[in-house]
MIVO-196701 format. One record per residue (C-alpha): residue in three letters; y, z, x; residue number from 1. Coordinates in steps of 0.1 Angstrom, whole numbers. Layout:
<atoms>
(atom 'ALA',(Y,Z,X),NUM)
...
</atoms>
This chain:
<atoms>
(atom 'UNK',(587,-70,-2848),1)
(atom 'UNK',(601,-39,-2863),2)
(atom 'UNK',(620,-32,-2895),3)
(atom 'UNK',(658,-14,-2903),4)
(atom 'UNK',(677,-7,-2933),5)
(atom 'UNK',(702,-36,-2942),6)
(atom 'UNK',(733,-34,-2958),7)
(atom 'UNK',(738,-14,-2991),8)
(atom 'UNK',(745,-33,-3024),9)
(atom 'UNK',(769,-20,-3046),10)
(atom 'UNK',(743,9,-3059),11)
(atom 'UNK',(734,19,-3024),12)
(atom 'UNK',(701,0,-3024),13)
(atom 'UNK',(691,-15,-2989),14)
(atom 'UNK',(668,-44,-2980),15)
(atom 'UNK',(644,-41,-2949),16)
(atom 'UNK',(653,-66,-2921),17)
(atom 'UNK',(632,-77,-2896),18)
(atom 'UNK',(646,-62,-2861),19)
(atom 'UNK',(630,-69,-2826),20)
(atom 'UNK',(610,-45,-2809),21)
(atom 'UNK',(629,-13,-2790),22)
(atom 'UNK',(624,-17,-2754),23)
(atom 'UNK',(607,10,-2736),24)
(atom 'UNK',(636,34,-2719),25)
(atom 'UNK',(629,63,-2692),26)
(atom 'UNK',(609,57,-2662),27)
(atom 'UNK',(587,25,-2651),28)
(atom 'UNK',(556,23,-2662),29)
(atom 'UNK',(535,15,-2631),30)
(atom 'UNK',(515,-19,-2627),31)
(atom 'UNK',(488,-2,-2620),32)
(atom 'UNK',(470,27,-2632),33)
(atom 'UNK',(441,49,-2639),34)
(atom 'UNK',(437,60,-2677),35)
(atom 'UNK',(433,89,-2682),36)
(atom 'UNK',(439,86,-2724),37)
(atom 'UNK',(451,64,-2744),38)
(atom 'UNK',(453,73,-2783),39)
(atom 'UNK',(467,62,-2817),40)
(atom 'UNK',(485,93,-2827),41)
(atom 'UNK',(489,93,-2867),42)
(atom 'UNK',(505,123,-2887),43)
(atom 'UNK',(510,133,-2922),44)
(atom 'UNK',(496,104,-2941),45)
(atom 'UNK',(502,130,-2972),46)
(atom 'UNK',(476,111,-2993),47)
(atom 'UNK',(482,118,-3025),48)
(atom 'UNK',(469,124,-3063),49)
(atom 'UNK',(505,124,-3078),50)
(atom 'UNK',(495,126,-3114),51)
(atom 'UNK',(480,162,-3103),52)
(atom 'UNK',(493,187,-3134),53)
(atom 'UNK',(505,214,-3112),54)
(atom 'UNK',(526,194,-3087),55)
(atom 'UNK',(563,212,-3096),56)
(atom 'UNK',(584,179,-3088),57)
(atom 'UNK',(606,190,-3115),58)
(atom 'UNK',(623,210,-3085),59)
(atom 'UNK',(631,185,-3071),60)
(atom 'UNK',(665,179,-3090),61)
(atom 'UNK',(681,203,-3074),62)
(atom 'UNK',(680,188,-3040),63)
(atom 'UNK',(699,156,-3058),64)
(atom 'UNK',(734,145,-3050),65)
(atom 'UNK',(751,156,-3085),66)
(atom 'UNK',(733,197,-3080),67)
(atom 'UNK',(760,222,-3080),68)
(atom 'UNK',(733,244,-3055),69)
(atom 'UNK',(724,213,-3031),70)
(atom 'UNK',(740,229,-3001),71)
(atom 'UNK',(722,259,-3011),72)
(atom 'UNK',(685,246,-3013),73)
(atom 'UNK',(691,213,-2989),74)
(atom 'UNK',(654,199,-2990),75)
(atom 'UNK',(628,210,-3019),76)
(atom 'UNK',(607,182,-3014),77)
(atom 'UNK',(580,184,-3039),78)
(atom 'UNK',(591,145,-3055),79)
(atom 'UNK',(590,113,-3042),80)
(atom 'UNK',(594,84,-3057),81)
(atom 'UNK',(566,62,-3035),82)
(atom 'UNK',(540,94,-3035),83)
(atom 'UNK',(512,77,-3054),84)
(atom 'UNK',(518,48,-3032),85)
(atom 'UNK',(505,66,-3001),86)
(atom 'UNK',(469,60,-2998),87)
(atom 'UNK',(477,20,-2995),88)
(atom 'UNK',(505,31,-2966),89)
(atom 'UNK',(473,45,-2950),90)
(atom 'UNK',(449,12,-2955),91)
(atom 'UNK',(481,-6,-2943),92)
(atom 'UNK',(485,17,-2912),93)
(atom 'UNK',(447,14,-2903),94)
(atom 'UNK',(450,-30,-2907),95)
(atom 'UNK',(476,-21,-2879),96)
(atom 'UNK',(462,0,-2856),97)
(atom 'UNK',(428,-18,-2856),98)
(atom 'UNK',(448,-49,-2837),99)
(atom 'UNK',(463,-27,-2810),100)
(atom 'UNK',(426,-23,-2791),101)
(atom 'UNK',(446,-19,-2756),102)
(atom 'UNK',(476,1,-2746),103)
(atom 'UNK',(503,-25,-2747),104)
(atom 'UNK',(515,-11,-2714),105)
(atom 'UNK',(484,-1,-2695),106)
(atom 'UNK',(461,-30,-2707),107)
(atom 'UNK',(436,-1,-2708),108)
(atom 'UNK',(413,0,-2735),109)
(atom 'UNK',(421,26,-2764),110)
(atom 'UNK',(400,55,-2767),111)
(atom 'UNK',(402,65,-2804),112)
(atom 'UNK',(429,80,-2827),113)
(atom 'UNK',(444,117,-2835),114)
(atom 'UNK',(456,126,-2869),115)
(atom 'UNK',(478,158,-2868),116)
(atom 'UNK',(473,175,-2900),117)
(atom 'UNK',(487,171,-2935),118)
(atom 'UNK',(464,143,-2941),119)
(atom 'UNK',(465,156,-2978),120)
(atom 'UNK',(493,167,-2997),121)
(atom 'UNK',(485,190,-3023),122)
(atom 'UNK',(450,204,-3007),123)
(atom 'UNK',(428,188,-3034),124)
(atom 'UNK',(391,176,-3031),125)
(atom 'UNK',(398,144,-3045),126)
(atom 'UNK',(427,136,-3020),127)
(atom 'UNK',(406,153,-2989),128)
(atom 'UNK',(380,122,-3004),129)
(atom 'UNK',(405,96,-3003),130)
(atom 'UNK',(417,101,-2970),131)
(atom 'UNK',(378,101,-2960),132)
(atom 'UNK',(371,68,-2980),133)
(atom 'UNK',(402,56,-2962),134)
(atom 'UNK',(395,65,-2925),135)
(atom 'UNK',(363,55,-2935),136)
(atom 'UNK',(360,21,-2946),137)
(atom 'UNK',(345,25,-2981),138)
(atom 'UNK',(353,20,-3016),139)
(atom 'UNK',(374,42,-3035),140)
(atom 'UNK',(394,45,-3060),141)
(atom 'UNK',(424,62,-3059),142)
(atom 'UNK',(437,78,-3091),143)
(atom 'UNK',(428,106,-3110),144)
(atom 'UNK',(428,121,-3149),145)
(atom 'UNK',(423,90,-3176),146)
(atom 'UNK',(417,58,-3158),147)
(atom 'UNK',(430,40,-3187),148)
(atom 'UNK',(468,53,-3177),149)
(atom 'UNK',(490,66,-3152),150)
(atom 'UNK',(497,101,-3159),151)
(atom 'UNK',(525,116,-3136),152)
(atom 'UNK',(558,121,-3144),153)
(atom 'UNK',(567,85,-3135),154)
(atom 'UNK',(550,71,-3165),155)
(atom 'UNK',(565,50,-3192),156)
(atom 'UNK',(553,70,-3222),157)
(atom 'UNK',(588,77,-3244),158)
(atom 'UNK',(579,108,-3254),159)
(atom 'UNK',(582,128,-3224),160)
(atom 'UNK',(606,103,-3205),161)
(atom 'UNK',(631,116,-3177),162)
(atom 'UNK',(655,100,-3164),163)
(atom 'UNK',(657,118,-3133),164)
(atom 'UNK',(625,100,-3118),165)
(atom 'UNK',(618,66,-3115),166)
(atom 'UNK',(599,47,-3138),167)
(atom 'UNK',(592,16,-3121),168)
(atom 'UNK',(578,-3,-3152),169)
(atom 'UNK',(615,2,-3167),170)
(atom 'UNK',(630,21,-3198),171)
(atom 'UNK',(611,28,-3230),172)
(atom 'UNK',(633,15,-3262),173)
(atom 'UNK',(657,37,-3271),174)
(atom 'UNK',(660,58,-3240),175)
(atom 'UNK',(689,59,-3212),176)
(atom 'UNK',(677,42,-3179),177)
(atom 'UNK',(668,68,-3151),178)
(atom 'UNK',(690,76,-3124),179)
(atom 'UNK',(671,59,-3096),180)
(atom 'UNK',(676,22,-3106),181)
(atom 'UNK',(709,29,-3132),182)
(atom 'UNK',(724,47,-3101),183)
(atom 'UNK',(704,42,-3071),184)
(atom 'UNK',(693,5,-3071),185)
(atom 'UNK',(659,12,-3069),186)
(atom 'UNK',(639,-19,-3085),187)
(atom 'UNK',(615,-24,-3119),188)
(atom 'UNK',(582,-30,-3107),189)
(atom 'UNK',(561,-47,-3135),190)
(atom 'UNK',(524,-31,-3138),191)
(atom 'UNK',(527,-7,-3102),192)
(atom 'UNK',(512,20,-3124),193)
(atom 'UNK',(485,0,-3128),194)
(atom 'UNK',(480,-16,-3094),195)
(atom 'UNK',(479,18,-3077),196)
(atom 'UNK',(453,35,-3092),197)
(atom 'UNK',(432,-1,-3089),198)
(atom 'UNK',(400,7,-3069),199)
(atom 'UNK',(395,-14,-3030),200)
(atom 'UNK',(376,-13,-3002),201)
(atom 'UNK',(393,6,-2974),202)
(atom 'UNK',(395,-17,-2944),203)
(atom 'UNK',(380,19,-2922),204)
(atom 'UNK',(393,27,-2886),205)
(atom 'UNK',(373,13,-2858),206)
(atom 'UNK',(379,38,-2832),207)
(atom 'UNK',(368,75,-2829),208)
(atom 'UNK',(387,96,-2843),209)
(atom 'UNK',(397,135,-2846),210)
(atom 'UNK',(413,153,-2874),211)
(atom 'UNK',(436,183,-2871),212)
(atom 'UNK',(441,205,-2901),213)
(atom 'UNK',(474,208,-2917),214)
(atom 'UNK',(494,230,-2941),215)
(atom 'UNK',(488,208,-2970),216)
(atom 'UNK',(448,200,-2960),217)
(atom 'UNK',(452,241,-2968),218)
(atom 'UNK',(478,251,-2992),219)
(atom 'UNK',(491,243,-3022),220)
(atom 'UNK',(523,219,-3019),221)
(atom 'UNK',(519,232,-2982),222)
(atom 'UNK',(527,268,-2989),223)
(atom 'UNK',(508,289,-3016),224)
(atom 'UNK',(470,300,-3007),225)
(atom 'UNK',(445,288,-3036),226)
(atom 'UNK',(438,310,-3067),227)
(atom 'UNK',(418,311,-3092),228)
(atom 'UNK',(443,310,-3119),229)
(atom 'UNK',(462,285,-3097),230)
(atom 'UNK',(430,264,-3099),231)
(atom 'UNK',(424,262,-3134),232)
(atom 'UNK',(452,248,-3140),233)
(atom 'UNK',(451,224,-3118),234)
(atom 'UNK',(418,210,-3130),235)
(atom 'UNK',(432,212,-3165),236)
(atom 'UNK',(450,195,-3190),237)
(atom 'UNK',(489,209,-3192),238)
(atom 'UNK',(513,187,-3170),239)
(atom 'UNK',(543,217,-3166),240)
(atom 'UNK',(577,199,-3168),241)
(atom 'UNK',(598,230,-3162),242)
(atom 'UNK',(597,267,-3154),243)
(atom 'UNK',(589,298,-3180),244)
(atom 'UNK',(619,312,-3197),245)
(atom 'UNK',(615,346,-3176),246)
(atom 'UNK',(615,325,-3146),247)
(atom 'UNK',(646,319,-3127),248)
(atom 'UNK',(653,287,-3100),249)
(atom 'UNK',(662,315,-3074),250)
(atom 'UNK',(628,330,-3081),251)
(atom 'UNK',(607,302,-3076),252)
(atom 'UNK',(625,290,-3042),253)
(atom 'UNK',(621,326,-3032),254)
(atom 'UNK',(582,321,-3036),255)
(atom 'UNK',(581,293,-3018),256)
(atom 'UNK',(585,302,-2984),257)
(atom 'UNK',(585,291,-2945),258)
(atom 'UNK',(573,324,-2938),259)
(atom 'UNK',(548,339,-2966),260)
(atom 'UNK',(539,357,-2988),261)
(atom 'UNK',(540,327,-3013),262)
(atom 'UNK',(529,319,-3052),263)
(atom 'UNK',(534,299,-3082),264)
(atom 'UNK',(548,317,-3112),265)
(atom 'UNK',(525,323,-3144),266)
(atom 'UNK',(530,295,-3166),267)
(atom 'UNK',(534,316,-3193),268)
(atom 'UNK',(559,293,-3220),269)
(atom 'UNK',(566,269,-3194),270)
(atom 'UNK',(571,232,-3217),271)
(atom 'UNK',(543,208,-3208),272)
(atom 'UNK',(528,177,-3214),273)
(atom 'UNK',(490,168,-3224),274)
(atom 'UNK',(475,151,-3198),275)
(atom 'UNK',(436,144,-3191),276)
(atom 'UNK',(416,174,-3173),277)
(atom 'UNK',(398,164,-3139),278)
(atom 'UNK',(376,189,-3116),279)
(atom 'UNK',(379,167,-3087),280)
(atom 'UNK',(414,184,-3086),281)
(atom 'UNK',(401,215,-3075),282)
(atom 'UNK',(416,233,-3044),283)
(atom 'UNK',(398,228,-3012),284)
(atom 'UNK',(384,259,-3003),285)
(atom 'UNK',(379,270,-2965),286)
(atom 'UNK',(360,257,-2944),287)
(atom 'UNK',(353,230,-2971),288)
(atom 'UNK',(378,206,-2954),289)
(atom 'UNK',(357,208,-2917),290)
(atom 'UNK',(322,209,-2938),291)
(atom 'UNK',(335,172,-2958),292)
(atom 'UNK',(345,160,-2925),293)
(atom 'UNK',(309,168,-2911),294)
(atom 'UNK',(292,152,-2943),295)
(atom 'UNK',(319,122,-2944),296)
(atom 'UNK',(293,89,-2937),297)
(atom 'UNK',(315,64,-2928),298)
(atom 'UNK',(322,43,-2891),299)
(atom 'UNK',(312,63,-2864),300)
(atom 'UNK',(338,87,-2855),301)
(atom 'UNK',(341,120,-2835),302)
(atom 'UNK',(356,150,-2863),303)
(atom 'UNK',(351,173,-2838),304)
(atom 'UNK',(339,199,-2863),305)
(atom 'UNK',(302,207,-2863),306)
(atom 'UNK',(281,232,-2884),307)
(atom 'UNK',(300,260,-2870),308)
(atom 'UNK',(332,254,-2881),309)
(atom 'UNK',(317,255,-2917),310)
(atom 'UNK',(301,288,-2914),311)
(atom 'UNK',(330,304,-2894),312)
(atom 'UNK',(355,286,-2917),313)
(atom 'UNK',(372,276,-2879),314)
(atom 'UNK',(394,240,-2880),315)
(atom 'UNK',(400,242,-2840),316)
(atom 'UNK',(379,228,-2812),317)
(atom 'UNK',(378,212,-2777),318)
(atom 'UNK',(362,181,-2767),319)
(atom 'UNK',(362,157,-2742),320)
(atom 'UNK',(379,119,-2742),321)
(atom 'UNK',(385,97,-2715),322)
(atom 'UNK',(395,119,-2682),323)
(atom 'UNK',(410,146,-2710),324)
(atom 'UNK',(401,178,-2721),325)
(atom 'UNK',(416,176,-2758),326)
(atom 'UNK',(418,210,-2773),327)
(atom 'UNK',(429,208,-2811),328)
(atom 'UNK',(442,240,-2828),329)
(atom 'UNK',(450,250,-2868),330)
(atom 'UNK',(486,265,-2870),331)
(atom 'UNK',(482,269,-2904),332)
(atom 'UNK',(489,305,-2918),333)
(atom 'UNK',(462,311,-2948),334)
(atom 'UNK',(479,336,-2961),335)
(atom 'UNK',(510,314,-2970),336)
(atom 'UNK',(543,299,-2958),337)
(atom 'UNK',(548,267,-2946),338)
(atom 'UNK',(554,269,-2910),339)
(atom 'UNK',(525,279,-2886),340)
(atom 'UNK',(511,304,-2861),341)
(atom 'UNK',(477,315,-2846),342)
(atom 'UNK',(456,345,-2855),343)
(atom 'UNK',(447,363,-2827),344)
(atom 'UNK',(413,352,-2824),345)
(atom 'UNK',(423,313,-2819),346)
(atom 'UNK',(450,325,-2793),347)
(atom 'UNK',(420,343,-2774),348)
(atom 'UNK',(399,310,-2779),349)
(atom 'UNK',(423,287,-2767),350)
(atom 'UNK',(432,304,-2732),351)
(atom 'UNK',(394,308,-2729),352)
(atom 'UNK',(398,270,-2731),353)
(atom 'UNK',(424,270,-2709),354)
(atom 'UNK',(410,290,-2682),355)
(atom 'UNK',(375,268,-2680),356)
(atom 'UNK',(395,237,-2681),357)
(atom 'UNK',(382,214,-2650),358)
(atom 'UNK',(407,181,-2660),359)
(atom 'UNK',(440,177,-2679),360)
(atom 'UNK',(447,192,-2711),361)
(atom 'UNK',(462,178,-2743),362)
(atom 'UNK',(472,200,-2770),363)
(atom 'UNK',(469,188,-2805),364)
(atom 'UNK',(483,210,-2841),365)
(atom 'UNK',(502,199,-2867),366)
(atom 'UNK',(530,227,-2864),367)
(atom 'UNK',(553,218,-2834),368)
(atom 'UNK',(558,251,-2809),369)
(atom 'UNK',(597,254,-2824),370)
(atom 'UNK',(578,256,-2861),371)
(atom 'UNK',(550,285,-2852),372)
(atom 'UNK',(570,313,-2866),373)
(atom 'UNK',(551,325,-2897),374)
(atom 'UNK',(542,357,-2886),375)
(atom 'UNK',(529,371,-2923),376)
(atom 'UNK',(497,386,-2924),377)
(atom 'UNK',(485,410,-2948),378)
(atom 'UNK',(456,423,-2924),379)
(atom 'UNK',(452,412,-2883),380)
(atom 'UNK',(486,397,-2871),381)
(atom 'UNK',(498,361,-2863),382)
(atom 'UNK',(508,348,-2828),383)
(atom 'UNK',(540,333,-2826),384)
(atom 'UNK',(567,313,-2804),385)
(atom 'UNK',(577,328,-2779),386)
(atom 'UNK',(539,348,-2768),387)
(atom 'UNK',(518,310,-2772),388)
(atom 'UNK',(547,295,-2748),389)
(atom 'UNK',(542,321,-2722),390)
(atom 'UNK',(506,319,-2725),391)
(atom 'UNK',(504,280,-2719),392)
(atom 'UNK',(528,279,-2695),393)
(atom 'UNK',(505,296,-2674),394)
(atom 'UNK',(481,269,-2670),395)
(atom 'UNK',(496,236,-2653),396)
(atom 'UNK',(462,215,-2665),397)
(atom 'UNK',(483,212,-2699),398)
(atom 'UNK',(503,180,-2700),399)
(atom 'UNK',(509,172,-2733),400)
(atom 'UNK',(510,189,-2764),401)
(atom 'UNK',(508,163,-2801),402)
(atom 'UNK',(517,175,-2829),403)
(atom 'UNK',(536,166,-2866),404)
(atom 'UNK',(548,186,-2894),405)
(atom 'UNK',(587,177,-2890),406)
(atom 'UNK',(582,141,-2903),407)
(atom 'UNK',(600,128,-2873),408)
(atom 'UNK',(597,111,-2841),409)
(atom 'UNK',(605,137,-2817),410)
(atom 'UNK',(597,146,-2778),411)
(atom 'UNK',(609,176,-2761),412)
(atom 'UNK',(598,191,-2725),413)
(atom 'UNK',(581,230,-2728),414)
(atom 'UNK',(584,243,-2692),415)
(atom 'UNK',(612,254,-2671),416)
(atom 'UNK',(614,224,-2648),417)
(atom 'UNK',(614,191,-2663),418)
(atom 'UNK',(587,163,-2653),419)
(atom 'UNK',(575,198,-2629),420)
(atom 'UNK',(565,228,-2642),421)
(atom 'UNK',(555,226,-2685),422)
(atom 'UNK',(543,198,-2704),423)
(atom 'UNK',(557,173,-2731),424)
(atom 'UNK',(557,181,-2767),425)
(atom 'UNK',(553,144,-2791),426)
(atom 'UNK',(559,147,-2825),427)
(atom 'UNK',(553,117,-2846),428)
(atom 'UNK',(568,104,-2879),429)
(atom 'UNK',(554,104,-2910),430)
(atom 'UNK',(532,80,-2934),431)
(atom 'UNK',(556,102,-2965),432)
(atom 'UNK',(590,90,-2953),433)
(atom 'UNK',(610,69,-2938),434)
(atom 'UNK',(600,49,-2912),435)
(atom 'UNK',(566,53,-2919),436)
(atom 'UNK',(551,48,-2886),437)
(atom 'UNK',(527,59,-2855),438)
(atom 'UNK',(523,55,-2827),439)
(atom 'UNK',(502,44,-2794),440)
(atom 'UNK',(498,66,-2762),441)
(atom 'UNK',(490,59,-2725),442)
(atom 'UNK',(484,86,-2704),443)
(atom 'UNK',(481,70,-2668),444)
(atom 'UNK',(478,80,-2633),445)
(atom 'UNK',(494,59,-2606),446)
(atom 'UNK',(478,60,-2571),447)
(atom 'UNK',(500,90,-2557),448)
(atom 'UNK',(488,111,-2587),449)
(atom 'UNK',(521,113,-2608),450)
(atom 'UNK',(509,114,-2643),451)
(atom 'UNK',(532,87,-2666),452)
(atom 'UNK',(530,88,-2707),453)
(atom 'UNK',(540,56,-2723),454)
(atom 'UNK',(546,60,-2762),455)
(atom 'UNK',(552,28,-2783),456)
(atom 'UNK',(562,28,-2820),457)
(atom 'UNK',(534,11,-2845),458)
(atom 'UNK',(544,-2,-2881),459)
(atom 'UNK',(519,-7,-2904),460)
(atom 'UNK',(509,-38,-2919),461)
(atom 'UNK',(529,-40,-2947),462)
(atom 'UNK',(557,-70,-2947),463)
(atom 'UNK',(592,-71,-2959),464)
(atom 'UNK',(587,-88,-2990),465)
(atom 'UNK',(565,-67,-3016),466)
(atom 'UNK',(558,-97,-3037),467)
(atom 'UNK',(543,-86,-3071),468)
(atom 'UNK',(528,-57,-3052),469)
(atom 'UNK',(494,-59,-3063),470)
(atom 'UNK',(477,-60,-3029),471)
(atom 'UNK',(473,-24,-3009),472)
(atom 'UNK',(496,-42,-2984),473)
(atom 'UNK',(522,-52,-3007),474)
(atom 'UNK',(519,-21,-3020),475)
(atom 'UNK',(522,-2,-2983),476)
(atom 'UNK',(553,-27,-2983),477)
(atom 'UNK',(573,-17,-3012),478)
(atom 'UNK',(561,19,-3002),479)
(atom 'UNK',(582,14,-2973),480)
(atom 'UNK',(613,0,-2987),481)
(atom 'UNK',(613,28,-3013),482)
(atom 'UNK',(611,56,-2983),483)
(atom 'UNK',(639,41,-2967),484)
(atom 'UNK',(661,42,-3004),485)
(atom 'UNK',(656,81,-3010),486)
(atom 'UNK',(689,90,-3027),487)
(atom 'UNK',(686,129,-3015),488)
(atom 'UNK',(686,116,-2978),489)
(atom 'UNK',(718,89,-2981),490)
(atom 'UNK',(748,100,-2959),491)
(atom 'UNK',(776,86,-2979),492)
(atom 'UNK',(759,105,-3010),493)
(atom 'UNK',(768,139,-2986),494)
(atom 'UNK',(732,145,-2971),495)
(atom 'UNK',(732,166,-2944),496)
(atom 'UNK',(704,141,-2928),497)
(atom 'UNK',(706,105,-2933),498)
(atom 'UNK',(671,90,-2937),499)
(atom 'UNK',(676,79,-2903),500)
(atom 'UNK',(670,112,-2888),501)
(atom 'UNK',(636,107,-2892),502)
(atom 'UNK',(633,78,-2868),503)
(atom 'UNK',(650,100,-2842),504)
(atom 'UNK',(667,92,-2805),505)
(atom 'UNK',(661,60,-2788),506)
(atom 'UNK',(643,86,-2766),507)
(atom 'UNK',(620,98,-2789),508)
(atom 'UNK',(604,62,-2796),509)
(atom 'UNK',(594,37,-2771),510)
(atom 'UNK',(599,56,-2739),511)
(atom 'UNK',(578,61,-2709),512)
(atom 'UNK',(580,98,-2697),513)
(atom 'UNK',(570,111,-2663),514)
(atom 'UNK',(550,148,-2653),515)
(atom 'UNK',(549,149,-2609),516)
(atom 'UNK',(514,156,-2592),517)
(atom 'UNK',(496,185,-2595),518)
</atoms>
C-alpha cells in the first residue's frame, strides 16, 4: 500500500489516496543471494522545537505565491506548516520500519538502520534529545517554553495573530482567517496545539543503528555557526516577528548562504512577542552532538562515535556491518553555509580508510557529491567536488555512496562507466516534506559475484484518515497530508517544483540496480 495526492477541491486542497505499491523496475533481482547489507536508510527527520524564539519563519512569505520577489528567492524554507508535527512522523516511521525485519527482496535478515544527517532542525539540545528519546524508545515530551501553551507563531492568541500562517485551531474573534485554510484549503484542527506537545512513550528502533551528522544537527536553521549572542536569545524570552528597521530582506538572504560566511542580524528594534524563556534551547556545541549520542541509554544500538569523537570534536567513522566496510563522513562546513565539504584532515582520513579497506565500501554523509561545494574557510581550506570524486574513484571497493540533504528520492551513478567502473549515489526523501518516506536496502551478491542493490520505498505508519489527531500516528497522518498541501510547492500556483519533485523518477524509488564483478 502506498499513498498519492487526489484531486484538488476548489481551494487546491488534496486528499491522500491509497495507491498500490510501485513495482521494482531495472534489473532482476536474483533468487538467490549472498547479503552482503541490508539497511533502513532514514534522512532528515528535521525533529523539531518549532515554538523556538529565534526560528525567522517570518521569511518565509516571500517564497509565497502572491511575492512580487518569488522568482527571485524560489525556496526560503524556514516555515512549515506541519513542523511541530515532526517528532510523531518519526515514532510513526520507527512503528514502520520495526515490521520490515527482512529485505522484502532478499528475505535476508536486516542489519540495522542509517540516518543521514539533519536529524535536528534548528541544532538545539532539546531537539538533539528528542530525536534520542525517539530512536530510543523512552518517554519524552516534546514541546518546549510554557507547557501550559503552544507558543510558535501558529498559536491562536489574537494579539499577535497572522494570517499568513496557519492556525489550525481556527480564527480568533474579530480577526480575518489566514491564508492557508481561507485560500489554500488546509483544515481546522481542534486542540492539535495541544496534542503535539502531549508527552508518550517512543515506540524506540529495534535495530542497530548509526547516525551521520547533518547541517542542521550543526548550524543554526542549517547555515549560521552558533554564537553567543545568537544563543541568548535563543534561550530567551523575545519571539522576533520581523526584521530591525536598518535591516533589509536583500540583506538577510545575503546572510544566509549555500556557501558561507553566514549570520543572523542584531535584533536591534526588530518587533517581538513575549514568549516563555527555556535553556534546553541552547545551541549544540561541537562535539556535544557525538558526546549525547555516546551517553544516549536507550536499545542497544551502534552510534559509531566513541570517546574520541568527543575530545577531537570528529562526527566521522568507519565500522563494520554485515560483509561492509561502512565509512560515514560529516560534510558539514562549521564555519557556515548550507551545502557541504571536507576539511582536509577528514579527506586524508577517509582515503586512509579507503586504502586499508579488505571488503566493500559504502559511503554514508548527509551532503550528496553534487552539493559539497562550500569551499569557505576562514583558516585550513575545504575539499570539494570535483578533488573527493577523483579521489574515490580510485578505489573500486566503493559501491555505494548514501546520503540526504536534497529532500528527495534520488540515485545517480559516480564513475565513468555505468554498472563498471564508480559506484551508486542513493539519496533518500525526507521525514520534512512530502512524501515523507525511507527506505529499505539489499546489497546482494549472486553466485558469479555481480553485486545487485534492491531499494524499496517505506511509508510510515500513519493512515489516511487523521481522525481527531490525538494519537502520535494520527498525528504522523495529518503531518503527511499537510506536506503534500504546501501552497509554495503547487504547480498551477507557478512553482517552479511541484511537491512531486520530491518523490522523484520511477527510477529513483523501487528499483533494483546492478555494479559487475570485481
Amino acid at each position: 500500500m502506498a499513498y498519492a495526492r487526489g484531486e484538488a477541491n476548489a481551494l487546491g486542497w488534496r486528499d491522500l489516496v491509497v495507491t498500490p505499491d510501485e513495482a521494482h523496475i531495472g534489473h532482476q533481482f536474483p533468487t538467490a543471494s549472498t547479503p552482503l547489507l541490508v539497511l533502513h536508510h532514514l534522512s532528515d527527520l528535521h525533529v523539531c522545537d518549532a515554538q523556538s524564539p529565534t526560528r525567522p519563519e517570518y521569511l518565509d512569505r516571500w517564497a509565497d505565491p502572491d511575492s512580487p520577489i518569488r522568482g527571485t528567492v524560489g525556496t526560503i524554507g524556514t516555515y512549515r506548516p506541519q513542523s511541530m508535527l515532526s517528532p510523531h512522523v518519526v515514532e510513526a516511521m520507527i512503528q514502520s520500519l520495526n515490521t520490515i525485519t527482512t529485505g522484502p527482496l532478499s528475505g535476508h535478515a536486516i542489519d540495522g538502520a542509517i540516518i543521514t544527517g539533519d536529524t535536528t532542525d534548528n541544532a538545539q539540545l532539546n531537539e538533539v534529545s528528542w530525536y534520542l528519546a525517539l530512536l530510543d524508545g523512552l518517554d519524552f515530551r516534546p514541546d518546549s517554553g510554557d507547557h501550559q501553551r503552544y507558543e510558535g507563531v501558529i498559536d491562536d492568541g489574537a494579539a499577535h495573530y497572522d494570517t499568513r500562517y496557519w492556525h489550525p485551531h481556527g480564527t480568533p474573534a474579530g480577526k480575518e482567517d489566514d491564508d492557508a485554510r481561507a485560500k489554500y484549503g488546509f483544515p481546522v484542527v481542534p486542540n492539535l496545539l495541544n496534542s503535539c506537545r502531549a508527552a508518550f512513550k517512543a515506540t524506540g528502533l529495534h535495530f542497530p543503528w548509526f547516525a551521520v551528522h547533518g547541517n542542521h544537527d550543526g548550524l543554526l536553521q542549517g547555515t549560521v555557526a552558533p554564537e553567543p549572542n545568537i544563543n541568548s536569545a535563543m534561550i530567551g524570552d523575545k519571539r522576533y516577528t520581523d526584521l530591525p528597521s536598518n535591516v533589509t530582506l536583500a540583506d538577510v538572504l545575503s546572510s544566509f548562504q549555500e556557501i558561507g560566511p553566514a549570520s543572523y542580524p542584531l535584533a536591534l528594534d526588530a518587533p517581538f512577542t513575549q514568549v516563555s524563556a527555556d535553556v534546553e534551547r541552547r545551541a549544540v556545541l561541537r562535539g556535544e552532538y557525538a558526546a549525547m549520542h555516546v551517553a544516549s541509554p536507550g536499545l542497544p544500538k551502534g552510534h559509531g562515535f566513541t570517546q574520541e569523537h568527543i575530545d577531537k570534536k570528529h562526527m566521522y567513522y568507519s565500522t563494520l556491518i554485515g560483509a561492509i566496510k561502512l565509512i560515514v563522513i560529516d560534510s558539514v562546513n562549521h564555519f557556515g553555509g548550507w551545502q557541504g565539504s571536507l576539511d582536509v584532515e577528514q579527506f586524508e582520513w577517509l582515503e586512509r580508510e579507503l586504502a586499508s579497506a579488505d571488503r566493500p565500501v559504502v559511503l554514508a554523509s548527509h551532503h550528496p557529491l553534487s552539493t559539497m561545494f562550500n569551499s569557505y574557510a576562514p583558516s585550513g581550506r575545504r575539499v570539494c567536488i570535483e578533488e573527493i570524486q577523483e579521489m574515490l574513484l580510485k578505489y573500486p571497493s566503493i559501491i555505494a555512496w548514501f546520503a540526504g540533504h536534497e529532500h528527495r528520492h534520488h540515485i545517480k551513478w559516480i564513475g565513468p562507466e555505468e554498472e563498471v567502473r564508480g559506484f551508486w549515489q542513493i539519496e533518500t526523501a525526507s521525514h520534512a516534506d512530502w512524501p515523507q518516506q525511507s527506505r529499505t536496502i539489499e546489497i546482494v551478491a549472486d553466485s558469479t559475484g555481480d553485486i545487485y542493490l534492491g531499494l524499496s520505498i517505506v511509508d510510515h505508519a500513519g493512515a489516511i484518515d487523521y481522525g481527531v489527531a490525538t494519537s502520535p500516528l494520527e498525528i504522523a497522518a495529518l503531518s503527511r497530508v499537510l506536506s503534500a498541501n504546501i501552497w509554495q510547492k503547487r504547480a498551477e500556483l507557478g512553482a517552479n517544483h511541484d511537491v512531486n519533485w520530491w518523490c522523484g523518477q520511477p527510477t529513483d524509488r523501487n528499483v533494483i540496480l546492478k555494479i559487475n564483478k570485481r
